[in-house]
Legacy VTK file of the C-alpha trace (Angstrom):
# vtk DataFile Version 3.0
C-alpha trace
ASCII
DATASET POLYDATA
POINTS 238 float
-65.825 5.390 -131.687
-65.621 3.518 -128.310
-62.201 4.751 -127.395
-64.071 8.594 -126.366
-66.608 6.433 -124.042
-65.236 6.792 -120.135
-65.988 4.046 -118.117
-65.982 4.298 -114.164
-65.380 1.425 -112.727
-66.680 0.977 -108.352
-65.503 -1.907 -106.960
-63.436 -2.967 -103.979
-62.052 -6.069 -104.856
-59.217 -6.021 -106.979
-59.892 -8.983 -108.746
-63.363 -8.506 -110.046
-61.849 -4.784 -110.740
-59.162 -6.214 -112.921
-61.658 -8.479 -114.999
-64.547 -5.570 -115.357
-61.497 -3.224 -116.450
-59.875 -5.924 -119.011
-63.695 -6.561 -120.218
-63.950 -2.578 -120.441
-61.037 -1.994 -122.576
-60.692 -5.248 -124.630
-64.198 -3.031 -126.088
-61.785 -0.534 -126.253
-63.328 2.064 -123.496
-61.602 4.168 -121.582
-61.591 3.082 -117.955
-60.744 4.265 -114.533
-60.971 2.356 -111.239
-62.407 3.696 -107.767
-61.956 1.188 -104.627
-64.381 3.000 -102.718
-67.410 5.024 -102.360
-65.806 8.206 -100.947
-63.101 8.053 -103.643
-65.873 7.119 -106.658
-67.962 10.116 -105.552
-64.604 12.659 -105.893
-64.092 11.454 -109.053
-67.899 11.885 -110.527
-67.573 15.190 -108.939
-64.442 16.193 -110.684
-65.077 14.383 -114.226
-67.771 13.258 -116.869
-68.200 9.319 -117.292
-70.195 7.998 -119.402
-71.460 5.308 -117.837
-70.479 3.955 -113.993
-70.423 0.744 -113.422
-70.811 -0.389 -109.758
-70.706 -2.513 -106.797
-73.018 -1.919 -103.718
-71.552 -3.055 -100.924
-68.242 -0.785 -100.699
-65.961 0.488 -97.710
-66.680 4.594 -97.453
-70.294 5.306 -98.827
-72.080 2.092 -100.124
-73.352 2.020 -103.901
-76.808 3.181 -103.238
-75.944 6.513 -101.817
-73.997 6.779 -104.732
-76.600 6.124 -106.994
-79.011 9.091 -105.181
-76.032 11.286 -106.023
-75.262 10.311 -109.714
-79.012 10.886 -110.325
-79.604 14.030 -108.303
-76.527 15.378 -111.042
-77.963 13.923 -114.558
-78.920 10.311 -116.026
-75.714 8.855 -116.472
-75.860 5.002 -117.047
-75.147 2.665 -114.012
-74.595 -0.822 -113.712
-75.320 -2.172 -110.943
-72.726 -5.572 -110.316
-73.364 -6.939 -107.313
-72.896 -10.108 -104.826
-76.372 -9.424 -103.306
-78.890 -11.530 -105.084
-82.224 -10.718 -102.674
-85.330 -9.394 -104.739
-85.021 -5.980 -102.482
-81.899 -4.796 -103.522
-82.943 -5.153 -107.304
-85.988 -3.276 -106.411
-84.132 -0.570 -104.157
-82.037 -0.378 -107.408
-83.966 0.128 -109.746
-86.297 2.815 -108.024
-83.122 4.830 -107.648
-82.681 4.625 -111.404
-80.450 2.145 -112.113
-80.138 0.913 -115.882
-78.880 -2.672 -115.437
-78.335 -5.168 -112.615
-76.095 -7.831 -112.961
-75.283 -10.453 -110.421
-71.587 -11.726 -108.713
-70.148 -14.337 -110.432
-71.204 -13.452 -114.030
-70.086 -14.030 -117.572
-67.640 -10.974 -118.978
-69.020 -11.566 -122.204
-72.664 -11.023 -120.833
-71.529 -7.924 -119.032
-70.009 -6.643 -122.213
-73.455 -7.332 -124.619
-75.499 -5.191 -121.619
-72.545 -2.591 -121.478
-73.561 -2.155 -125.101
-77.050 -2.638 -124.655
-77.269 0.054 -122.620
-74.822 2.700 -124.563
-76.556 2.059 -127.392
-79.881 3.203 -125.740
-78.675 6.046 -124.468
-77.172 6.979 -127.735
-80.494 6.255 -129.845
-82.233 8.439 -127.180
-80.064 11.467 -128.373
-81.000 10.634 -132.175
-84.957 11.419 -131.270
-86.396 14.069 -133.988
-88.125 16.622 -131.762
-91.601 15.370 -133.773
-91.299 11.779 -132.309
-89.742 11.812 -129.096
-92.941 13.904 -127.884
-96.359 12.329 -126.924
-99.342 13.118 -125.337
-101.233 10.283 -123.792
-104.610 11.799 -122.057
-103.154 14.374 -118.958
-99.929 12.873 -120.080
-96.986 15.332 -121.571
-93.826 13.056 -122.290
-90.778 14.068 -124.151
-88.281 11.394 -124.435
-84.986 13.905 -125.493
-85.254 15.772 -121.838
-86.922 12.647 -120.182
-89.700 14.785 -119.170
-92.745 14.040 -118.186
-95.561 16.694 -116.612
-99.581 15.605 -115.351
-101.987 18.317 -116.450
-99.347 20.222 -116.568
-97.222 20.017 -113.583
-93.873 17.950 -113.742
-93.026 14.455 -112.356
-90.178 13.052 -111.776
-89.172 9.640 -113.001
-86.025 7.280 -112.813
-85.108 6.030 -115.765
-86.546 2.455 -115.741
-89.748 4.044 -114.918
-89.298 6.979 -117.694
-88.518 3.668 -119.997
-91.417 1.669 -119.118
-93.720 4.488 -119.454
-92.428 5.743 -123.125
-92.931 1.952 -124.192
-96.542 2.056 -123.072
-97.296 5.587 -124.009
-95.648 4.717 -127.386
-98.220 2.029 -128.186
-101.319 3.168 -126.380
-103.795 0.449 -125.644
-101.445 -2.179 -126.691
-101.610 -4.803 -123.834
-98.003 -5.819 -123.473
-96.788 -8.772 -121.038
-94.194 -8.463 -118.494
-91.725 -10.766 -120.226
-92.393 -8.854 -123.253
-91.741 -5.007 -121.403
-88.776 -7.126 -119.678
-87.347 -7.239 -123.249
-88.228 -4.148 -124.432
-86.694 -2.330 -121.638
-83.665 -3.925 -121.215
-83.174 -5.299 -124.992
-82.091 -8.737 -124.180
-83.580 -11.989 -122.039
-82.794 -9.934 -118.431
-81.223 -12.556 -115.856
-83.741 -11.096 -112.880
-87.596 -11.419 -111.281
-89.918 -10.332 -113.681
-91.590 -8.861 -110.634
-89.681 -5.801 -111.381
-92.151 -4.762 -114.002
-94.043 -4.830 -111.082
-92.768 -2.873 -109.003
-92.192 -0.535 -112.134
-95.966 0.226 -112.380
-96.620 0.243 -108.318
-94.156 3.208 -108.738
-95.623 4.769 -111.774
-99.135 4.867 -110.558
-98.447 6.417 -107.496
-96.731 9.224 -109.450
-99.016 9.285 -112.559
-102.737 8.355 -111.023
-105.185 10.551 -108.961
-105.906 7.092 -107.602
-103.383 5.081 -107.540
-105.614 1.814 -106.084
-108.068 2.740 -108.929
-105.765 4.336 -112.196
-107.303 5.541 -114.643
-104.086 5.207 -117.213
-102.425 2.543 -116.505
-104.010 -0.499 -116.738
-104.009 -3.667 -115.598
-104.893 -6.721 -118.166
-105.570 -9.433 -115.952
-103.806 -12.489 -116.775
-102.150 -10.936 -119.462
-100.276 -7.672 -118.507
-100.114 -3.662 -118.731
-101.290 -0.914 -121.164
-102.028 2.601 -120.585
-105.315 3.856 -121.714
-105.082 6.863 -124.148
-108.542 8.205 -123.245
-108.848 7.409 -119.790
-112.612 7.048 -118.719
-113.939 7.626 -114.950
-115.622 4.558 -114.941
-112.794 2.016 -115.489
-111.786 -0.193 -113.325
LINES 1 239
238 0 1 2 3 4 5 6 7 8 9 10 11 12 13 14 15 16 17 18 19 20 21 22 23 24 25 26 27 28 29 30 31 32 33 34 35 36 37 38 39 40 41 42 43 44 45 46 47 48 49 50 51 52 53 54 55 56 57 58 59 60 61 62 63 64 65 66 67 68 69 70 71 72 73 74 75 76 77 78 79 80 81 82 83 84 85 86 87 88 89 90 91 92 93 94 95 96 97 98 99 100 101 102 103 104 105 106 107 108 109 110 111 112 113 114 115 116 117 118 119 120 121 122 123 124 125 126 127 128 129 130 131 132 133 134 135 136 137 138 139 140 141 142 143 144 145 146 147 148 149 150 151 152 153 154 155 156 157 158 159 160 161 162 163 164 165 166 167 168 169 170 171 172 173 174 175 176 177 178 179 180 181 182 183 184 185 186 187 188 189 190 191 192 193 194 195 196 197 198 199 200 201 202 203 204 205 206 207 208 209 210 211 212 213 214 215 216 217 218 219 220 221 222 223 224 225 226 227 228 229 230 231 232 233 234 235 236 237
């Protein structure tokens, strides 16, 4: 089954190249190797991947710019695999949509069990019945097969850490969850990062999802405990 999955590979240095690529196809992927930005964006261009796996800082065009590109085409999976360990670039990251980060020098076999992590979420995605992949949380549309999501009607657009975060929430409205435990959820395994990215994650989502995003109305804040969103949002919640 794994041998039809095509694996892009972004990285400069031949070395780390060589072990993501032997990682790669010991799980018996297909896998194909850019050394640069310019060269990485021809290829996604000119083929499908199914997932791209990536470093950031890169001779040509760096990995961010790619990662505005990849998602202004679709929602193919990226993995992020970087030397740069600063909060900001995680952050950066993920608002740009990124599915995984994972920091220079790290274990092959960890980057393997969040290679499959993530394949296998994108896969169950596709699996949705049309009845439960859509909800409707207050002025909240959501459909989880097209990643849609629409306010009273009109459509937002969401990356897909922030689509994630918000089906989890939506999914069990009024359940407080903490950000360890949407840390889990999300990525589906102990993530090596700041927690602070859940964060960030909700920052994002209110300013997107809330008339007021200093007072929302939806997505709540449990203090000392975490985040729920609020089926039947009320005017005078604070």
């Amino acid at each position: 089954m794994t041998k039809s999955i095509r694996m892009l590979v972004v990285e400069d240095d031949p070395k780390i190249a060589k072990i993501v690529e032997h990682v790669l196809r010991k799980e018996g992927y297909q896998v194909t190797q850019a050394a640069d930005g310019c060269k990485a964006l021809e290829m996604i261009e000119r083929e499908r991947f199914d997932m791209i796996l990536l470093d950031l800082g890169l001779p040509g065009t760096d990995g961010f710019e790619i990662c505005r590109k990849v998602r202004a085409q679709g929602d193919t999976p990226i993995m992020v695999i970087s030397a740069r360990t600063e909060e900001v670039d995680r952050v950066v990251g993920f608002s740009l949509g990124i599915d995984d980060y994972l920091t220079k020098p790290f274990s092959p076999t960890e980057m393997a069990l969040r290679v499959r992590a993530i394949l296998r979420r994108t896969g169950d995605s596709r699996k949705e019945t049309p009845a439960s992949s859509r909800l409707t949380r207050g002025p909240l549309t959501i459909d989880k097969t097209s990643r849609a999501v629409r306010v009273k009607g009109s459509p937002v657009e969401l990356t897909s850490k922030e689509f994630d975060l918000l089906w989890i929430l939506a999914a069990n409205p009024n359940q407080v969850f903490t950000r360890d435990q949407l840390v889990d959820r999300i990525w589906e395994r102990d993530y090596v990062g700041d927690i602070n990215s859940i964060t960030v994650l909700i920052r994002r989502l209110r300013e997107k999802l809330e008339e007021d995003p200093g007072n929302p109305r939806l997505l709540k804040t449990v203090w000392g405990v975490g985040y729920k969103l609020a089926d039947e949002p009320q005017e005078n919640q604070d």
